[in-house]
TORKOL-4160 file (C-alpha; in steps of 0.2 Angstrom, whole numbers, padded with zeros to 4 digits, m for minus):
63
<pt num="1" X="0352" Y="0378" Z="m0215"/>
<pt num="2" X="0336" Y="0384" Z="m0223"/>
<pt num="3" X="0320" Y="0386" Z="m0210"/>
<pt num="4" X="0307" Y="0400" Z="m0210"/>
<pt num="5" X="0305" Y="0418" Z="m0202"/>
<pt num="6" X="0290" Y="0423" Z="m0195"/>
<pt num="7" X="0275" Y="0428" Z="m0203"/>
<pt num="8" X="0275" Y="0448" Z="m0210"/>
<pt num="9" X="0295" Y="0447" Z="m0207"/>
<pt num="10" X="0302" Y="0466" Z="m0213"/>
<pt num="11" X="0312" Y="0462" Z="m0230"/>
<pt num="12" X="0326" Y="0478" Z="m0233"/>
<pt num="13" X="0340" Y="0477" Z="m0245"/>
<pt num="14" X="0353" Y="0492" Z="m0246"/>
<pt num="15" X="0351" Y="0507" Z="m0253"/>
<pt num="16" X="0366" Y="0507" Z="m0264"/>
<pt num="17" X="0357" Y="0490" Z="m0272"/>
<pt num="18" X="0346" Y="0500" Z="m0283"/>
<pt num="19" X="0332" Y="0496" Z="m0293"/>
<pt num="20" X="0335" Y="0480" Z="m0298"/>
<pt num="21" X="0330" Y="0463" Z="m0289"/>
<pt num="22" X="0347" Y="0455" Z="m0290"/>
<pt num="23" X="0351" Y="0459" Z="m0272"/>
<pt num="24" X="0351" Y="0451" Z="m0256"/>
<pt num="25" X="0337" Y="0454" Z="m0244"/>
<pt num="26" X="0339" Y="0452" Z="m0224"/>
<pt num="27" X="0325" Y="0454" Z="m0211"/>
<pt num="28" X="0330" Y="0453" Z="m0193"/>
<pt num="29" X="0321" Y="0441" Z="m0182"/>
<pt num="30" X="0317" Y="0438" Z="m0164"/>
<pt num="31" X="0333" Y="0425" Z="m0165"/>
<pt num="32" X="0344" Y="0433" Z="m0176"/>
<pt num="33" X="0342" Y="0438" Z="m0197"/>
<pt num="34" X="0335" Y="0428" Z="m0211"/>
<pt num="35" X="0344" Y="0429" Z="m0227"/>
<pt num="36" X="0333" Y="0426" Z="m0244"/>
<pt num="37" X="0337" Y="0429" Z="m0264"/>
<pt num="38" X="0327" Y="0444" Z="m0270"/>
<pt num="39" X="0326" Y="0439" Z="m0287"/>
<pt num="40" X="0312" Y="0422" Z="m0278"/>
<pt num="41" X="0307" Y="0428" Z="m0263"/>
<pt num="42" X="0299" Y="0412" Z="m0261"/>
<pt num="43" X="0312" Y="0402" Z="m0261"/>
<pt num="44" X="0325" Y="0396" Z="m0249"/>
<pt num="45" X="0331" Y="0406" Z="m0235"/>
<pt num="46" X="0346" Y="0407" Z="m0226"/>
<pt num="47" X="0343" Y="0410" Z="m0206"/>
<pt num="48" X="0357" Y="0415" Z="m0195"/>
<pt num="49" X="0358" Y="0415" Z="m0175"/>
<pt num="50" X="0362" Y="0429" Z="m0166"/>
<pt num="51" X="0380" Y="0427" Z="m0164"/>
<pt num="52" X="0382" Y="0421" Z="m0181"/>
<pt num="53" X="0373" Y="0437" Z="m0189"/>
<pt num="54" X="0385" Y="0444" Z="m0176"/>
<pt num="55" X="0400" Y="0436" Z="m0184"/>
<pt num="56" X="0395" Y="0437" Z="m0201"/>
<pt num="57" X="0393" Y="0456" Z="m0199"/>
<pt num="58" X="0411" Y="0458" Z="m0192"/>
<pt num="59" X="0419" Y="0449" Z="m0207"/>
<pt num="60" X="0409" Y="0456" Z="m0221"/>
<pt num="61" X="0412" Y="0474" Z="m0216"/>
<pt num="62" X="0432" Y="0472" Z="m0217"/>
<pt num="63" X="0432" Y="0472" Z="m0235"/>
């Protein structure tokens, strides 16, 4: 579902991205984390609630 974050959201990617803008960038929001492309920062966005983000987390760090 794409919505949008609140205004002056904090964009981070990690530090083993590097210098380039083919990353993905997450800010965490009062309701969870909004997921958006780097390389358009204006485009779509993915937001996730809470326990998704959650959930997301847990999977993604078994690899």
């Amino acid at each position: 579902m794409t919505v949008s974050e609140p205004a002056g959201a904090l964009w981070r990617k990690s530090s083993h991205s590097g210098a380039g803008n083919d990353c993905v960038e997450i800010a965490l929001v009062v309701t969870g984390a909004a997921v958006r492309d780097s390389k358009n920062p204006d485009g779509p966005r993915l937001r996730f609630a809470d326990k998704q983000w959650a959930s997301f987390l847990t999977v993604t760090k078994q690899d």
